[in-house]
N, CA, C and O atoms as a Tinker XYZ file with bonds, in Angstrom:
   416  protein
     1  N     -6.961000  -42.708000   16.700000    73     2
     2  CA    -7.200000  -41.932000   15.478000    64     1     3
     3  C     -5.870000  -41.438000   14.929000    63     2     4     5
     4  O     -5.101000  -40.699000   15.544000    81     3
     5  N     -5.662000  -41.971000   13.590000    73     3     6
     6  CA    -3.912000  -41.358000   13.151000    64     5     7
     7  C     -4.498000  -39.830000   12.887000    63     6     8     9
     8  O     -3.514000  -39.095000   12.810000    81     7
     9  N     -5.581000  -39.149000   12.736000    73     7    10
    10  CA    -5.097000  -37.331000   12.512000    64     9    11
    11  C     -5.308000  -36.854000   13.819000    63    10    12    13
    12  O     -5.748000  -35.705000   13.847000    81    11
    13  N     -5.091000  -37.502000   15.131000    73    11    14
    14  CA    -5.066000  -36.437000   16.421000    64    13    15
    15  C     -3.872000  -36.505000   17.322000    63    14    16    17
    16  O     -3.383000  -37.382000   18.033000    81    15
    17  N     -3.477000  -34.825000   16.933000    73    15    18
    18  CA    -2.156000  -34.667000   17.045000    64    17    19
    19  C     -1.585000  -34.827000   18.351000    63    18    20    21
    20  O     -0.364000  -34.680000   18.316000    81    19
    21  N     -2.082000  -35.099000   19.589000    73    19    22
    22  CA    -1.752000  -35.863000   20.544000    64    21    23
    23  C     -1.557000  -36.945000   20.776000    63    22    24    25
    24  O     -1.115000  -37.438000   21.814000    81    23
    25  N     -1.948000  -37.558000   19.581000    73    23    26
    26  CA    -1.653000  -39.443000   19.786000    64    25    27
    27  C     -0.143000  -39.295000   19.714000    63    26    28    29
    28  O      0.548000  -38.615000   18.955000    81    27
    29  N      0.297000  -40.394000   21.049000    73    27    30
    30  CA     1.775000  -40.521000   20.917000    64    29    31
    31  C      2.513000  -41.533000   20.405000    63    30    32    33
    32  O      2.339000  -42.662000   20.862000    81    31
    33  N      3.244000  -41.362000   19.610000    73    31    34
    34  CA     4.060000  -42.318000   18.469000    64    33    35
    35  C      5.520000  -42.383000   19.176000    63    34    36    37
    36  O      6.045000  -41.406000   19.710000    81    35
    37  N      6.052000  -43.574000   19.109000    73    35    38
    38  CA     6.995000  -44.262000   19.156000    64    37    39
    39  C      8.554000  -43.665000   18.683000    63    38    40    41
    40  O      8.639000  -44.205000   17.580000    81    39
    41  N      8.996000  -43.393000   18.741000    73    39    42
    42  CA    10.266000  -43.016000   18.165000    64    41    43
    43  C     11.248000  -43.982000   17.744000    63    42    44    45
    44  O     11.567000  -44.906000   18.492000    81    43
    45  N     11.817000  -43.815000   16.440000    73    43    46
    46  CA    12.393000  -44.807000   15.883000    64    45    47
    47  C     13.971000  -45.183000   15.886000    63    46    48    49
    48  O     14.690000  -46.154000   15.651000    81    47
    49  N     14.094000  -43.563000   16.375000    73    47    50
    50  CA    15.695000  -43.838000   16.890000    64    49    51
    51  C     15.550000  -44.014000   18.569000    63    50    52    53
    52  O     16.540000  -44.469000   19.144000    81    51
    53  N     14.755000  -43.786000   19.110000    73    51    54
    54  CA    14.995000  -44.580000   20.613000    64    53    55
    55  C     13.929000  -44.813000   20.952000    63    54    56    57
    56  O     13.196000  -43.846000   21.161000    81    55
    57  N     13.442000  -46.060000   21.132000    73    55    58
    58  CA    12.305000  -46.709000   21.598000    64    57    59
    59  C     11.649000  -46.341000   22.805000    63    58    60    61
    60  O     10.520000  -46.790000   23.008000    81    59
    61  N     12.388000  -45.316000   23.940000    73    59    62
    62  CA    12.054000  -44.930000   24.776000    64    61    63
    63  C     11.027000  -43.618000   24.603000    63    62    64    65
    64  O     10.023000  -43.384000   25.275000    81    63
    65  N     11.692000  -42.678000   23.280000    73    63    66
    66  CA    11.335000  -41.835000   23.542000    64    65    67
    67  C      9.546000  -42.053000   23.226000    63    66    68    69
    68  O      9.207000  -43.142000   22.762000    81    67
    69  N      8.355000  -40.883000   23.521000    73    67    70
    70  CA     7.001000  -41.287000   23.010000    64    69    71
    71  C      6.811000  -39.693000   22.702000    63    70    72    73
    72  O      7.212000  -38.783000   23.429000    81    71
    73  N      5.985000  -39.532000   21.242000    73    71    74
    74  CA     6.386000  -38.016000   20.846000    64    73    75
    75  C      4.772000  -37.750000   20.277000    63    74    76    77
    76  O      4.219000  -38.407000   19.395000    81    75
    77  N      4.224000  -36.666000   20.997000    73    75    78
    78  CA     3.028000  -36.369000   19.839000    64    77    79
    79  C      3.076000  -36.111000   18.760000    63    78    80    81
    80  O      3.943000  -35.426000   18.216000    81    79
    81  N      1.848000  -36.782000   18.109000    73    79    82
    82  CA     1.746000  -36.831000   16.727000    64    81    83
    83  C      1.984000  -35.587000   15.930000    63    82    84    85
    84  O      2.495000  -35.570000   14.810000    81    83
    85  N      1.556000  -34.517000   16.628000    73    83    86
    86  CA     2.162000  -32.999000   16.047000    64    85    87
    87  C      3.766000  -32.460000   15.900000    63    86    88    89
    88  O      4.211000  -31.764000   14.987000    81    87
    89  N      4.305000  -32.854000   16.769000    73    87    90
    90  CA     5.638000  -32.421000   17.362000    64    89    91
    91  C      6.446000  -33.827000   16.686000    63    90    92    93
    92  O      7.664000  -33.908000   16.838000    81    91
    93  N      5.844000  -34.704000   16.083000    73    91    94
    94  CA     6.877000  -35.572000   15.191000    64    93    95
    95  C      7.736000  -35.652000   14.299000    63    94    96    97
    96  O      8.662000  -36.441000   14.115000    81    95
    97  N      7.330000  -34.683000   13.693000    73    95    98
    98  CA     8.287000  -34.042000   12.401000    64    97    99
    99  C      9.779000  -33.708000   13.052000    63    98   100   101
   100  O     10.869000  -34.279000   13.065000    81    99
   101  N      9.344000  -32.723000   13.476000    73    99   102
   102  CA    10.085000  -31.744000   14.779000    64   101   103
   103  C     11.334000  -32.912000   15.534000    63   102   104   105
   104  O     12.551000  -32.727000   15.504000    81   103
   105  N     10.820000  -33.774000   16.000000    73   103   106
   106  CA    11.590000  -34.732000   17.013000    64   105   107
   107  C     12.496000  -35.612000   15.901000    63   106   108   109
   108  O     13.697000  -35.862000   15.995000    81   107
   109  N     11.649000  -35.981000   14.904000    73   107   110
   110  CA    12.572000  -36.923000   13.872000    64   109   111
   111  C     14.121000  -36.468000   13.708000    63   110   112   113
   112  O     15.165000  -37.107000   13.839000    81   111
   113  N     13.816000  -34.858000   13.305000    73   111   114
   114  CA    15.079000  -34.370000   13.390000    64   113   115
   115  C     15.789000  -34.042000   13.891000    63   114   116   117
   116  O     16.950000  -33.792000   13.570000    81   115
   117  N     15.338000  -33.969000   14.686000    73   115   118
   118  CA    16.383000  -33.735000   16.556000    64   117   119
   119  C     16.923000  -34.935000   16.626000    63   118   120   121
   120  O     18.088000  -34.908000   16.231000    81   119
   121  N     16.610000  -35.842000   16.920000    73   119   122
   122  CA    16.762000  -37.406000   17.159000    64   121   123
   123  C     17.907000  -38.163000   16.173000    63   122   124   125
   124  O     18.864000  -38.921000   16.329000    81   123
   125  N     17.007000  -37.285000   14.734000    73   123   126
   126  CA    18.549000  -38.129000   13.573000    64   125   127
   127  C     20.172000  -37.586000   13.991000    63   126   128   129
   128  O     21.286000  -38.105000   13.931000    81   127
   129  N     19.667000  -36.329000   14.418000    73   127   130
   130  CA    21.638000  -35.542000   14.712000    64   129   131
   131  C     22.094000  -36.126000   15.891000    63   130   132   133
   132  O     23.257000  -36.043000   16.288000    81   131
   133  N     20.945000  -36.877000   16.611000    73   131   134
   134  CA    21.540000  -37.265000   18.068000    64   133   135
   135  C     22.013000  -38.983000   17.760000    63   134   136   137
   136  O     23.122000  -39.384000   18.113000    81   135
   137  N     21.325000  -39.604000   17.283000    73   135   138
   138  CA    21.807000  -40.835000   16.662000    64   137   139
   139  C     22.053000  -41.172000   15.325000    63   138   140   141
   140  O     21.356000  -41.926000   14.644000    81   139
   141  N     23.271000  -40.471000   14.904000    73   139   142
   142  CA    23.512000  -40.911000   13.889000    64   141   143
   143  C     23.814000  -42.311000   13.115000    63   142   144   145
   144  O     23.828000  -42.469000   11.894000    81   143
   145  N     24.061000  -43.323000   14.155000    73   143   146
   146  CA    24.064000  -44.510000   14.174000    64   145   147
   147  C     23.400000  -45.312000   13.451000    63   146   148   149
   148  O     23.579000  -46.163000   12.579000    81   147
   149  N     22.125000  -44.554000   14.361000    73   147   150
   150  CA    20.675000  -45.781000   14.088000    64   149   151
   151  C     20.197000  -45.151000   12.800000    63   150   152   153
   152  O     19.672000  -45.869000   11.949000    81   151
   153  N     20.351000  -43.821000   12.601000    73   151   154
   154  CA    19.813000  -43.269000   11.380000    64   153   155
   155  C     20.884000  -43.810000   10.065000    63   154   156   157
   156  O     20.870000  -43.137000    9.034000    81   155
   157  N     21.541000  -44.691000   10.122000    73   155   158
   158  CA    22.023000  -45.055000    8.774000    64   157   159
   159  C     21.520000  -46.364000    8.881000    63   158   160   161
   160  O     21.770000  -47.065000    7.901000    81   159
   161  N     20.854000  -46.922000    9.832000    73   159   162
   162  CA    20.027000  -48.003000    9.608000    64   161   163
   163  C     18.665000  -47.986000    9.105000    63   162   164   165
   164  O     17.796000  -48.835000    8.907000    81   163
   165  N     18.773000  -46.766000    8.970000    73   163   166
   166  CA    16.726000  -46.548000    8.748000    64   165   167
   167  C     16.929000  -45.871000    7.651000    63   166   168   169
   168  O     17.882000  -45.129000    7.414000    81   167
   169  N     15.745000  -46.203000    6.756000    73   167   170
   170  CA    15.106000  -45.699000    5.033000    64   169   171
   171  C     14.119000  -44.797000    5.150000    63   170   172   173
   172  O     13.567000  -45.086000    6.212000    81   171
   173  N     13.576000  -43.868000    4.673000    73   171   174
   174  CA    12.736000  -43.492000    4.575000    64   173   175
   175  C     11.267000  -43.929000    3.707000    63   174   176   177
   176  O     11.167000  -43.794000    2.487000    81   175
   177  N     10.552000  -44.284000    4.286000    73   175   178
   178  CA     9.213000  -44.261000    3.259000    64   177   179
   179  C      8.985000  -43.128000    2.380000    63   178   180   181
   180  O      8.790000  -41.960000    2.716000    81   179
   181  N      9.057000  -43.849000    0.672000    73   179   182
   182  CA     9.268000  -42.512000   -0.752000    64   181   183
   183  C      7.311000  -41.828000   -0.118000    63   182   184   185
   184  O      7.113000  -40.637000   -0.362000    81   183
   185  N      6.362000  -42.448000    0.450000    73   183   186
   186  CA     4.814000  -41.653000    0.919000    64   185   187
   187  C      4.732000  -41.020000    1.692000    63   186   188   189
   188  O      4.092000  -39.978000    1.552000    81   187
   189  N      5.483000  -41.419000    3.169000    73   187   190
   190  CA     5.489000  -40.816000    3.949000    64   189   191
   191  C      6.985000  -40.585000    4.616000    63   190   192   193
   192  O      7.766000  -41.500000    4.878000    81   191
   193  N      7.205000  -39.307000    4.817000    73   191   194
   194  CA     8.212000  -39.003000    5.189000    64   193   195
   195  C      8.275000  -39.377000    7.173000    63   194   196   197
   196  O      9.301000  -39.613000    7.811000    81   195
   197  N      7.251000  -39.331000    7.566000    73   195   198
   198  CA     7.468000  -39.907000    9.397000    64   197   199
   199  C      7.706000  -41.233000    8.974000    63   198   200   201
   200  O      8.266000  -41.719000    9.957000    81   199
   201  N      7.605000  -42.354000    7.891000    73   199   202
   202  CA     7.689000  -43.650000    8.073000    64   201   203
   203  C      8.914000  -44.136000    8.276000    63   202   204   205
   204  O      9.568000  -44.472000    7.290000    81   203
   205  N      9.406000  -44.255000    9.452000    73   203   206
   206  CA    11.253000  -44.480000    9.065000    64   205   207
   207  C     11.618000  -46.610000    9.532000    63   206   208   209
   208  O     11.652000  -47.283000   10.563000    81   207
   209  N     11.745000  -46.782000    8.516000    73   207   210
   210  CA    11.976000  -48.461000    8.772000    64   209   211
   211  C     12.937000  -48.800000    8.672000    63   210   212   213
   212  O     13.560000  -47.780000    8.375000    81   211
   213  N     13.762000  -49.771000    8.714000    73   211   214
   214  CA    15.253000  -50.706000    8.691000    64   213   215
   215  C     15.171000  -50.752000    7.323000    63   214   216   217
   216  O     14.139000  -51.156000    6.787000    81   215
   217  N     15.936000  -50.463000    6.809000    73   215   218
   218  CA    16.284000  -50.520000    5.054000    64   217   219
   219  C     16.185000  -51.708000    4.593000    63   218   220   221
   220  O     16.135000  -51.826000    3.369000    81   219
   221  N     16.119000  -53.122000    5.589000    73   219   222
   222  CA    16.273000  -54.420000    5.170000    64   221   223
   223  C     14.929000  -54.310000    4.625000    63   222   224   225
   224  O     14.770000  -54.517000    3.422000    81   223
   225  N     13.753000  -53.951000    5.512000    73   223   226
   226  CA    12.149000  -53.656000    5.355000    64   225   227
   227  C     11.871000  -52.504000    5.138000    63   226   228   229
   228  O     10.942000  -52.097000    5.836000    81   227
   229  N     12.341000  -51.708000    4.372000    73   227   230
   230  CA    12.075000  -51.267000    3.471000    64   229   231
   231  C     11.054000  -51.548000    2.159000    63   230   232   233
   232  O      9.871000  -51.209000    2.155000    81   231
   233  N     11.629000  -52.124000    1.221000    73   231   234
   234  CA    10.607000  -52.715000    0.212000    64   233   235
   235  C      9.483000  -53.744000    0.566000    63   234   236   237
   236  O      8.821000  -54.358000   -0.270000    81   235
   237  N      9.387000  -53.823000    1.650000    73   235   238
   238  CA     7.987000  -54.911000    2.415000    64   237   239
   239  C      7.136000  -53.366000    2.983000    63   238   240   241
   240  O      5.916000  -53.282000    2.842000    81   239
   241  N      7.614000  -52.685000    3.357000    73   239   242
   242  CA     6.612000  -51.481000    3.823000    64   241   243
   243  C      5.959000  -50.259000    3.021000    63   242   244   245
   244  O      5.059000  -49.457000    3.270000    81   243
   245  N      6.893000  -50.503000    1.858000    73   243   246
   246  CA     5.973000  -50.336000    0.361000    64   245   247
   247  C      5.115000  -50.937000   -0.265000    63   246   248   249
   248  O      4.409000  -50.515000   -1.181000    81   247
   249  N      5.147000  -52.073000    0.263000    73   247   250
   250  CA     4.412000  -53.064000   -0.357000    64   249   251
   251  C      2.571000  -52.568000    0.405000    63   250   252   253
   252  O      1.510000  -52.686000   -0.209000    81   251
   253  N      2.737000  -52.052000    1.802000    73   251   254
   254  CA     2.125000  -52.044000    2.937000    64   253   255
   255  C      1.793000  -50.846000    3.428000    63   254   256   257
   256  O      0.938000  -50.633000    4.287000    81   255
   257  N      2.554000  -49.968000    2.818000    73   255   258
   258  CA     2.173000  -48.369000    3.468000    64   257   259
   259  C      0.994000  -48.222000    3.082000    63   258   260   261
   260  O      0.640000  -48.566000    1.954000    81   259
   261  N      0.053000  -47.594000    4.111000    73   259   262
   262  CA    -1.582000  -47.338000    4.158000    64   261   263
   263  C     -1.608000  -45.883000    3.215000    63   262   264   265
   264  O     -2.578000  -45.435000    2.603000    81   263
   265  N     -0.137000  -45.266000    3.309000    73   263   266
   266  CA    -0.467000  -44.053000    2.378000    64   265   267
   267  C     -0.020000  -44.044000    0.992000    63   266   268   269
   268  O     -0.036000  -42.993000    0.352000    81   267
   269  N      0.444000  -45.324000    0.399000    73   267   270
   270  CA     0.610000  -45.434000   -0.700000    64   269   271
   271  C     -0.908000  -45.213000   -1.337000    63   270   272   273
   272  O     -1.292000  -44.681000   -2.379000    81   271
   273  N     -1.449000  -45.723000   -0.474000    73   271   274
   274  CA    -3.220000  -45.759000   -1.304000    64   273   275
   275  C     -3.621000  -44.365000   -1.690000    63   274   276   277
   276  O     -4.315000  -44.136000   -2.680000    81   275
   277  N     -3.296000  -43.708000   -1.114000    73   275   278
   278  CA    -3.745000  -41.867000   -0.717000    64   277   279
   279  C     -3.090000  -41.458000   -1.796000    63   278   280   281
   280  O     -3.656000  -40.662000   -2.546000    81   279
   281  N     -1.743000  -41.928000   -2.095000    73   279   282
   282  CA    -1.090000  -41.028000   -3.188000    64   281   283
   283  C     -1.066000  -41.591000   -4.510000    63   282   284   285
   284  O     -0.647000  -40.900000   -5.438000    81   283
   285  N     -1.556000  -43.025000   -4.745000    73   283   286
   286  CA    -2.020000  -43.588000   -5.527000    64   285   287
   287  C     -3.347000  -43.268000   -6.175000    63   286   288   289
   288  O     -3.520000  -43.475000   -7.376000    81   287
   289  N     -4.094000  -42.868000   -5.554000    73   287   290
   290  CA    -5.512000  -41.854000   -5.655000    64   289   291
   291  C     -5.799000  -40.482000   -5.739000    63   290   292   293
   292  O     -6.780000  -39.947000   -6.254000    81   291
   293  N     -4.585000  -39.840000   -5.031000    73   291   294
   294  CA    -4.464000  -38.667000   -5.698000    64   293   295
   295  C     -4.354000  -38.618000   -7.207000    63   294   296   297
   296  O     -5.205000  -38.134000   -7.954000    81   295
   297  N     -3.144000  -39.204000   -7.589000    73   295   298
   298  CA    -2.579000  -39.435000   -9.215000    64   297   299
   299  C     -3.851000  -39.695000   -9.779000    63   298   300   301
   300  O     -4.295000  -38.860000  -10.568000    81   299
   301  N     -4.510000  -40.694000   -9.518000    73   299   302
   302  CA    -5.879000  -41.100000  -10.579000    64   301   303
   303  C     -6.780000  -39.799000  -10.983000    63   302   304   305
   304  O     -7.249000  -39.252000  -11.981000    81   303
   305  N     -6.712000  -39.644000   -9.441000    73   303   306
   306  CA    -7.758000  -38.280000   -9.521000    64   305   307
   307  C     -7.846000  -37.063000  -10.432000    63   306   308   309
   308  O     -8.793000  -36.645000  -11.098000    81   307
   309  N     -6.380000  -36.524000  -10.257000    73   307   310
   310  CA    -5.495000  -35.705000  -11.145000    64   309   311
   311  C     -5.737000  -36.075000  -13.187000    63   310   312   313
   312  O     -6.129000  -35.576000  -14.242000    81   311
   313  N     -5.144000  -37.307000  -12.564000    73   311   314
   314  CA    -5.352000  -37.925000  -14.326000    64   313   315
   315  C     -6.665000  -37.675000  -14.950000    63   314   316   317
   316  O     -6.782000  -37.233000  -16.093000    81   315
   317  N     -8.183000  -38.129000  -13.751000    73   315   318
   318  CA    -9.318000  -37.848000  -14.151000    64   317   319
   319  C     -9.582000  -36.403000  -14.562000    63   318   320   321
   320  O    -10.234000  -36.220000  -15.590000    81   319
   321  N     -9.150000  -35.381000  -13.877000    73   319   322
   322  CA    -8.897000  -34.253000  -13.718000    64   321   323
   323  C     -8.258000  -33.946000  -15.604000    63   322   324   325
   324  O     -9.175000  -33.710000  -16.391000    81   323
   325  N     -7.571000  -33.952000  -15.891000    73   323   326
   326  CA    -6.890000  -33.794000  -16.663000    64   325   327
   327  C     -7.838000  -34.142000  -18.021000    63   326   328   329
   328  O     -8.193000  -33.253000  -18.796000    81   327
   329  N     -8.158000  -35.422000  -18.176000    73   327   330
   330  CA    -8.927000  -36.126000  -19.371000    64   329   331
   331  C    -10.322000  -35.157000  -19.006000    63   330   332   333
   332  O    -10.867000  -34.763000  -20.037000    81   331
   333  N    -10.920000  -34.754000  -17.870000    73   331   334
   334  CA   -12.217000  -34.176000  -17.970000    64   333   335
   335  C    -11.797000  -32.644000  -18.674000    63   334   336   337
   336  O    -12.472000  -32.166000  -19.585000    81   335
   337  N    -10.758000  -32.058000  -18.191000    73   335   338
   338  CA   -10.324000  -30.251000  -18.657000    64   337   339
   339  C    -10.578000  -31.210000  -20.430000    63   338   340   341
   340  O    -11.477000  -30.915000  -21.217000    81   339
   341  N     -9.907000  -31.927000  -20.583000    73   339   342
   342  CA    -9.455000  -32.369000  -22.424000    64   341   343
   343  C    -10.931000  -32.846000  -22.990000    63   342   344   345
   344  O    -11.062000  -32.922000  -24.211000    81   343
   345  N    -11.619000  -33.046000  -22.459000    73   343   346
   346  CA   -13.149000  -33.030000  -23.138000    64   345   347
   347  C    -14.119000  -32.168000  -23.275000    63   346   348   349
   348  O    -15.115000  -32.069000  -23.992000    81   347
   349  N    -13.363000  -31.244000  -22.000000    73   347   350
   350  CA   -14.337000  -29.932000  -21.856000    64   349   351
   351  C    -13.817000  -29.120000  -22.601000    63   350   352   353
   352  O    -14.618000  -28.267000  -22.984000    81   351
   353  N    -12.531000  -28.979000  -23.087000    73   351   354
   354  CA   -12.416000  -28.002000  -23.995000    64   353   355
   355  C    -13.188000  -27.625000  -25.035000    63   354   356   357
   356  O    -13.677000  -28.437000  -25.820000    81   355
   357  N    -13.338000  -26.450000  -25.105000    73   355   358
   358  CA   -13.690000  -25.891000  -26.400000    64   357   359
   359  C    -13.208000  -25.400000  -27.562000    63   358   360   361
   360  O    -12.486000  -24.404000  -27.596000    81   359
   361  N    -13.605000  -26.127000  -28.705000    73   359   362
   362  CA   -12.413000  -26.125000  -30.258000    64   361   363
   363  C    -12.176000  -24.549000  -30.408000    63   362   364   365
   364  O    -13.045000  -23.754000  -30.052000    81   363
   365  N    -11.082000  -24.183000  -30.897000    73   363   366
   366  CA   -11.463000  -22.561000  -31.456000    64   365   367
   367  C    -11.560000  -22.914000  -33.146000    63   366   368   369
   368  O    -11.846000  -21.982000  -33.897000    81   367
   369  N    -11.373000  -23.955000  -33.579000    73   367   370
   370  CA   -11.083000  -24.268000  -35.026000    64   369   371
   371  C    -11.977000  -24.173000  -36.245000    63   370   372   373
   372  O    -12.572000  -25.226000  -36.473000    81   371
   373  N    -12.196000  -23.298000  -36.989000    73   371   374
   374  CA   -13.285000  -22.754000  -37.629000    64   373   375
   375  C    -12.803000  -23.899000  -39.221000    63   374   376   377
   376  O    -11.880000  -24.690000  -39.414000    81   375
   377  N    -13.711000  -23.537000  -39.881000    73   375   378
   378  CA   -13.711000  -24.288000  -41.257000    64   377   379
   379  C    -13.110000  -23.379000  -42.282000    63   378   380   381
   380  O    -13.540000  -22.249000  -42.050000    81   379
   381  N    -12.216000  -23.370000  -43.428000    73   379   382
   382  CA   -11.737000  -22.609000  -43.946000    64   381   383
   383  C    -12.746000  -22.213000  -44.655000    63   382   384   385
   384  O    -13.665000  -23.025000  -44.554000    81   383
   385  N    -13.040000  -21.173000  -45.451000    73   383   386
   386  CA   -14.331000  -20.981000  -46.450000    64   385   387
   387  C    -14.156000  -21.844000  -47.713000    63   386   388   389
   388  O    -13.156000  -22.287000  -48.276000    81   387
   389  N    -15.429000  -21.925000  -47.952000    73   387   390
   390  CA   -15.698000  -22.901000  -49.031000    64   389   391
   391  C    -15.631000  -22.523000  -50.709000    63   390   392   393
   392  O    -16.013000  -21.474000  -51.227000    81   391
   393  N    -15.386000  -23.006000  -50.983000    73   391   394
   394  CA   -15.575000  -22.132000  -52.905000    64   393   395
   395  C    -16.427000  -22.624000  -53.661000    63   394   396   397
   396  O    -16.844000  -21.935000  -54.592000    81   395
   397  N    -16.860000  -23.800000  -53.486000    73   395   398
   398  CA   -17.548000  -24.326000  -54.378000    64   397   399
   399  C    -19.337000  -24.197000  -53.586000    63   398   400   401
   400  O    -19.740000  -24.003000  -52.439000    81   399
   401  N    -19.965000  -24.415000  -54.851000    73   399   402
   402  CA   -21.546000  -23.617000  -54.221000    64   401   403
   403  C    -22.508000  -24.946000  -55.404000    63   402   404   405
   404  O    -22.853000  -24.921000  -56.585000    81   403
   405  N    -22.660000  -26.188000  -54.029000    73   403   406
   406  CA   -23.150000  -26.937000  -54.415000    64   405   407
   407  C    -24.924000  -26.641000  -54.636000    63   406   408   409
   408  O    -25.660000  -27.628000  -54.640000    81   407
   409  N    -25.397000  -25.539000  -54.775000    73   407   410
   410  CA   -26.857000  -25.388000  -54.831000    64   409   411
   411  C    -26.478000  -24.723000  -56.432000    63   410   412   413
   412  O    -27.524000  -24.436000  -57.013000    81   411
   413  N    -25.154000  -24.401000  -57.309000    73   411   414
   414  CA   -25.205000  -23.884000  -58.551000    64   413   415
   415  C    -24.788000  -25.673000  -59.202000    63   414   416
   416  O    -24.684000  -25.882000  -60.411000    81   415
């Protein structure tokens, strides 16, 4: 299950290390000051910030990130969001008065 924060994930600057899913954030950055090396080999995913890939694959894991979908659907949602407030509005715009008195 990717939301249980004990699942243990891989570490990307050392393959040895194995880090719960909670405490990942946490380790990423410990890990980048300790290998600075490997961290100028790795990109960040613009969806997810734990996604750290080889910059070569980079633009193939955009192509592929499972959370591009999530934030791709947020936006829609929002947009729907937006066009529904713009229909629901209510005009305040009254008619100027009239002068002419089509029943004379």
């Amino acid at each position: 299950d990717d939301l249980d924060p004990e699942r243990l994930i891989q570490c990307p600057y050392n393959k040895h290390h194995r880090i719960r899913a909670g405490r990942f954030p946490y380790h990423l950055v410990k890990c980048r000051k300790s290998y600075p090396e490997v961290a100028k080999e790795l990109a960040t995913c613009p969806f997810n910030a734990r996604h750290l890939v080889r910059q070569a694959d980079l633009s193939d894991h955009i192509m592929k990130c499972n959370d591009k979908g999530i934030l791709e659907q947020d936006i829609v949602n929002q947009s729907c969001g937006f066009q529904r407030e713009q229909m629901n509005a209510v005009s305040t715009w009254q008619a100027p008065p009239c002068e002419e008195d089509w029943e004379s």
